[in-house]
C-alpha positions in Angstrom: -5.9 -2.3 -3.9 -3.9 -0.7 -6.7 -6.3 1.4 -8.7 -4.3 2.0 -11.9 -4.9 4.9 -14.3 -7.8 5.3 -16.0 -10.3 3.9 -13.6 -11.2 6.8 -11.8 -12.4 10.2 -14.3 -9.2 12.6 -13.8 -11.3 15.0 -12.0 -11.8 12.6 -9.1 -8.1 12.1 -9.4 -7.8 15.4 -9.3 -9.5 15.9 -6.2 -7.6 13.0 -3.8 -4.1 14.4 -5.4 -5.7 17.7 -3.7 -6.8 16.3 -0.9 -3.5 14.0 0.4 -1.1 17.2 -0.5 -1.4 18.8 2.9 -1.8 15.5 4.7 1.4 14.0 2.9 3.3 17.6 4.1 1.8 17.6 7.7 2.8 14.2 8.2 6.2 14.8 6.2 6.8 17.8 9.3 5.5 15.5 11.9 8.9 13.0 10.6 11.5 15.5 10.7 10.5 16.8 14.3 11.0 13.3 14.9 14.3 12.3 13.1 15.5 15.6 15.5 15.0 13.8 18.4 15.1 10.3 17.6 18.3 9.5 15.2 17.4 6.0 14.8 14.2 6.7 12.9 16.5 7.3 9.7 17.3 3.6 9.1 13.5 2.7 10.4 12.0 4.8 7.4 13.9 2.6 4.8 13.1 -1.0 6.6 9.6 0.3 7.0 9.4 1.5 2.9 10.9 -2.3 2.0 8.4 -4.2 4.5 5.6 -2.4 2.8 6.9 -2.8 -0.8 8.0 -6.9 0.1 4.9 -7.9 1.6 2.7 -6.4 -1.4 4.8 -9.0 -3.7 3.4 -11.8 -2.2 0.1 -12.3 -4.0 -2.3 -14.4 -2.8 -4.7 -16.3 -5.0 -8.6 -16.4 -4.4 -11.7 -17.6 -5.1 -13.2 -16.5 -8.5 -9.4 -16.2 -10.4 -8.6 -13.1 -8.7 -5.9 -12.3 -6.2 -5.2 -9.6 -3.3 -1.7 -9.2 -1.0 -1.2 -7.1 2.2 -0.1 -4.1 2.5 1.1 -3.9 6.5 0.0 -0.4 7.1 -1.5 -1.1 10.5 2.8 -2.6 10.8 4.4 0.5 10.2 2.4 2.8 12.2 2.9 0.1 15.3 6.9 0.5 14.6 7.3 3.9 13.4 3.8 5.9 14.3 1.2 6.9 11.6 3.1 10.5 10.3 6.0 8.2 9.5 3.9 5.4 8.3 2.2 7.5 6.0 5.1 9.2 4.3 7.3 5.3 4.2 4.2 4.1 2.4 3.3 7.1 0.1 7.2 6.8 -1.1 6.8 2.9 -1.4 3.5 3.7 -4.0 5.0 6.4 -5.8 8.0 3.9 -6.5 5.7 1.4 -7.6 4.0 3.5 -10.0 6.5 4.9 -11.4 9.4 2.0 -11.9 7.1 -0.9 -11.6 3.2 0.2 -13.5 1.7 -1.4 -10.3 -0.8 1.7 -9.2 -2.0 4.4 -11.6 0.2 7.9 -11.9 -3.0 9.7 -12.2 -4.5 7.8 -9.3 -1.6 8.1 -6.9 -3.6 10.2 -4.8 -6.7 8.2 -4.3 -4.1 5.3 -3.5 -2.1 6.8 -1.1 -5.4 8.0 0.4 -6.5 4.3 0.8 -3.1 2.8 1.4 -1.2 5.6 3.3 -3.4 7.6 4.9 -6.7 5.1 5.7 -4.9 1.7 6.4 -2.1 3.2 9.2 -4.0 5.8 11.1 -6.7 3.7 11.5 -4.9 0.7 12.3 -2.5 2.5 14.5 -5.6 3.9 16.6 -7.5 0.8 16.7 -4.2 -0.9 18.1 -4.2 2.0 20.7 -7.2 1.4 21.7 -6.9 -2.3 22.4 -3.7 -1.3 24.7 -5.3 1.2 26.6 -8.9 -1.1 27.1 -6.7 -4.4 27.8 -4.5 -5.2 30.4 -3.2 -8.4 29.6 -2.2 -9.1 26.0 -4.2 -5.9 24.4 -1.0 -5.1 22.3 -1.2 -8.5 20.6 -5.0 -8.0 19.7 -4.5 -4.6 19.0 -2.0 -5.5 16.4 -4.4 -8.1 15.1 -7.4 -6.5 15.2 -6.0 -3.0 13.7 -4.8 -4.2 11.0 -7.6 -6.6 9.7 -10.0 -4.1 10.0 -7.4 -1.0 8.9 -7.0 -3.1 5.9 -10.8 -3.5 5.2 -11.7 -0.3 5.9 -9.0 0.6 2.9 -10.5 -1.8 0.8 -14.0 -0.4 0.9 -12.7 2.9 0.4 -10.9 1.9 -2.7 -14.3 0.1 -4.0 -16.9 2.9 -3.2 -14.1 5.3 -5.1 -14.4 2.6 -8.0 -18.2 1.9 -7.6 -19.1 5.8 -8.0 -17.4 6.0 -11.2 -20.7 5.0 -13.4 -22.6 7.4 -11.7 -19.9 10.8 -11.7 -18.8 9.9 -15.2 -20.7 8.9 -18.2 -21.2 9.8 -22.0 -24.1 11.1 -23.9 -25.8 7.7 -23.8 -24.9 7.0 -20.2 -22.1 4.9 -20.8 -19.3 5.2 -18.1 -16.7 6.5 -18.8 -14.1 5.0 -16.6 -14.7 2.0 -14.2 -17.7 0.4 -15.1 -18.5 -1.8 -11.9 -21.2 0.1 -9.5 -21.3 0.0 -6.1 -23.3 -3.4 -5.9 -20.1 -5.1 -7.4 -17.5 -3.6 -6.4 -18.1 -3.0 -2.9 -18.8 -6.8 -2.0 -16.3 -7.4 -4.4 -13.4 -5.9 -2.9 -14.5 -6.1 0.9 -15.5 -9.8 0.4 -11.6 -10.5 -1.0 -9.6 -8.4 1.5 -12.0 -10.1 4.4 -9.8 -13.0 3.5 -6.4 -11.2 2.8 -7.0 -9.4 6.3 -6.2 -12.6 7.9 -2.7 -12.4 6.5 -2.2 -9.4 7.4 -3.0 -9.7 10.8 -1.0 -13.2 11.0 2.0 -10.7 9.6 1.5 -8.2 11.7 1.5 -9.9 15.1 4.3 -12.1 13.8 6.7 -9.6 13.6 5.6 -7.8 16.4 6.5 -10.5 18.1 10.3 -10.3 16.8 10.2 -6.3 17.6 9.0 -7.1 21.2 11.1 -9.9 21.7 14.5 -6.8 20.3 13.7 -5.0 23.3 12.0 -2.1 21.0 9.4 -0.3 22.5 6.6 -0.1 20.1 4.0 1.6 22.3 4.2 4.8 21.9 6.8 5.8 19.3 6.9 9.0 20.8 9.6 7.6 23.5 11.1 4.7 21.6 14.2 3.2 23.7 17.3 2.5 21.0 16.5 -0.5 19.0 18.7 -3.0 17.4 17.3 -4.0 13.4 19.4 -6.5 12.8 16.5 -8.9 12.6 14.8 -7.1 10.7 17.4 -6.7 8.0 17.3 -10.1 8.4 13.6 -10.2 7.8 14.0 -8.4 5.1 16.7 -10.6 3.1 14.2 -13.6 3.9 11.6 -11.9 2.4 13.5 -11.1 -1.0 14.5 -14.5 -1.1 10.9 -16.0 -0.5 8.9 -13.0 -2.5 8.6 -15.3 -5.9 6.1 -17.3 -4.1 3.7 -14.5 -5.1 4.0 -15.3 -8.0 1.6 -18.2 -7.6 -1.4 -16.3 -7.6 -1.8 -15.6 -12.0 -5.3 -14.3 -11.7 -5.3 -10.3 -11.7 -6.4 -8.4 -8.2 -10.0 -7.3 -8.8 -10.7 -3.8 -10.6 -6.7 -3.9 -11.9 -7.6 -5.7 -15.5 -6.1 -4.2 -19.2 -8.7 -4.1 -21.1 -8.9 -7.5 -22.8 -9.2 -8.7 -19.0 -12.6 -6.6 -18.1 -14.2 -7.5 -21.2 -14.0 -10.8 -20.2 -15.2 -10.1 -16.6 -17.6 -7.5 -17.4 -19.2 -10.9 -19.0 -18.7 -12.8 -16.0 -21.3 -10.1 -13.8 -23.5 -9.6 -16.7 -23.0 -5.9 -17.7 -22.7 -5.0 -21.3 -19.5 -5.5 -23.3 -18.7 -2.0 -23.5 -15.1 -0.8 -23.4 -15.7 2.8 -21.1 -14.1 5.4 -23.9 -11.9 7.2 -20.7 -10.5 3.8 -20.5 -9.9 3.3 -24.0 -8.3 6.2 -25.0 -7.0 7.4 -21.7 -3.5 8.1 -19.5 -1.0 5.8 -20.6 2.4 5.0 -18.9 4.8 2.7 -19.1 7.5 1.6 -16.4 10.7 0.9 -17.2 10.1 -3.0 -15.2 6.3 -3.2 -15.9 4.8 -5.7 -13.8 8.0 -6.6 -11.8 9.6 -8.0 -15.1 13.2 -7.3 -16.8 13.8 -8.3 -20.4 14.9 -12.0 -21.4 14.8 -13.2 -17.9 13.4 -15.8 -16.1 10.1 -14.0 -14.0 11.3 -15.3 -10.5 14.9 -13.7 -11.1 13.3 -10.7 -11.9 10.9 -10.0 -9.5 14.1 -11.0 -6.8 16.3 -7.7 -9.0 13.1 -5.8 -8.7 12.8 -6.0 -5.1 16.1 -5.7 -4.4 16.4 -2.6 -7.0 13.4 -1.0 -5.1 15.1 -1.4 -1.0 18.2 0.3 -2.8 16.2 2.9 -3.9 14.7 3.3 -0.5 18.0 3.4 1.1 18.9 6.0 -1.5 15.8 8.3 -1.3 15.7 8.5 2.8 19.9 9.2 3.4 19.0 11.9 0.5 16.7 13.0 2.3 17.9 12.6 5.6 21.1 14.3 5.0 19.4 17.4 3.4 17.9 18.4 6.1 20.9 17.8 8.7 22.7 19.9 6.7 19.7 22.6 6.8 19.4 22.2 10.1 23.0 22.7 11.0 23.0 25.8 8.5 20.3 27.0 11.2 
């Protein structure tokens, strides 16, 4: 789901950076009206950031050598609403760009439009929905059913972004330029892999829903939130640190994320010429100070522990930053 640089010409980069600006600072308004009437939301915005960033370490391997992870968008806007949701995960990819290479720089945009924008306000709505249509547990399917389609609908986003590459951008001789893989690949592709991964992230979902329901918080409407106790989700949180290596276990690279020497070897395996796109070639190039979730001369499941443990720092960091700028703004007013 992480389109990194180079896959998409920099005008169409270009154009979603454009396009999620006012969205990002609408919804980044909608959170401070919010933090003004409802303290607690400080501490929520960093648990919400590190549930997003955790559950996107835990790859999960699939059929054809490939593998996909949740994302828990649909999550986020149940516990914090889908203003909130989008700024906690727009922070969480802009982290992972910049610290960790996982997402392009250049294609932050078109990311946080699939990821941060697509994924929780659909999700949220769908779960909405559910409540308002079912009496008796619609909150449950709601939960379920917005975030497996939330997360589908993000998924053929990203792929139709990807798929119209061939056709936007191409040389003199009609070679593209960027992504190679059109629409009849990458669409079934991509959908056909996150059909599977959405059952994880509706198991996920629900399942710690069911620990938020269970701490008396009122996840409903997160207009009128009752105070909320997170210890268990701290405690969620250290449990999913300790477990994150699992991920891992998947090897095989998400689809339409290869280096080079990986799509020459698929664009084989779907029978489109060997042709390295020259955007690709000679492109944007980046690189994070822990690449891949790895540090230097250390074993990879120690490192990918540091990582995330470096990153909910950085959360905690970033929103008290944050946070206490614009108490202090506000008090000055």
């Amino acid at each position: 789901m992480h389109i990194p640089d180079n896959y998409l010409s920099p005008k169409t980069c270009a154009a979603f950076a454009v396009a999620m600006l006012p969205v990002v600072m609408y919804s980044a308004n909608k959170l401070k009206q919010e933090v003004e009437k409802k303290k607690e939301t400080i501490p929520l915005m960093a648990i919400a950031s590190s549930l997003s960033f955790l559950i996107m370490m835990f790859n999960i391997p699939l059929p054809g050598g490939t593998s996909a992870h949740a994302v828990g968008g649909c999550l986020l806007a149940i516990l914090i609403g889908p203003y909130a949701a989008c700024i906690a995960i727009t922070i969480c990819l802009a982290l992972q760009a910049l610290l960790f290479g996982d997402g392009g720089i250049l294609a932050l945009g078109a990311n946080v439009f699939n990821m941060a924008f697509i994924m929780p306000f659909s999700g949220y709505y769908i779960y909405k929905l559910c409540t308002k249509l079912m009496k008796k547990r619609g909150e449950i399917i709601g939960a379920a059913l917005g975030s497996y389609l939330s997360i589908n609908l993000a998924a053929f986003c990203a792929a139709v972004e990807l798929g119209l590459q061939p056709i936007i951008a191409y040389d003199a001789f009609n070679n593209p330029l960027y992504n190679p893989y059109p629409l009849s690949i990458s669409v079934p592709a991509m959908v056909g892999s996150h059909m599977l991964i959405g059952i994880v992230e509706s198991i996920f979902t629900v399942s710690v829903y069911r620990i938020i329901k269970r701490e008396n918080f009122n996840t409903g409407d997160y207009e009128n939130k009752k105070s909320i106790r997170v210890k268990r989700l701290y405690k969620l949180i250290i449990l999913l640190i300790i477990l994150c290596p699992i991920g891992l276990i998947a090897s095989g690279t998400a689809w339409g994320e290869w280096d080079i020497t990986e799509l020459m070897e698929n664009l084989k395996s779907y029978n489109i010429s060997q042709y390295v796109p020259q955007g690709m070639e000679n492109g944007f190039s980046f690189s994070a100070l822990f690449s891949d979730y790895t540090i230097s001369n250390m074993p990879s499941s120690i490192s990918y522990i540091l990582c995330a443990v470096t990153a909910i720092i950085i959360f905690i960091l970033v929103y008290r930053i944050i946070f206490k700028k614009e108490r202090k703004n506000h008090e000055n007013a």
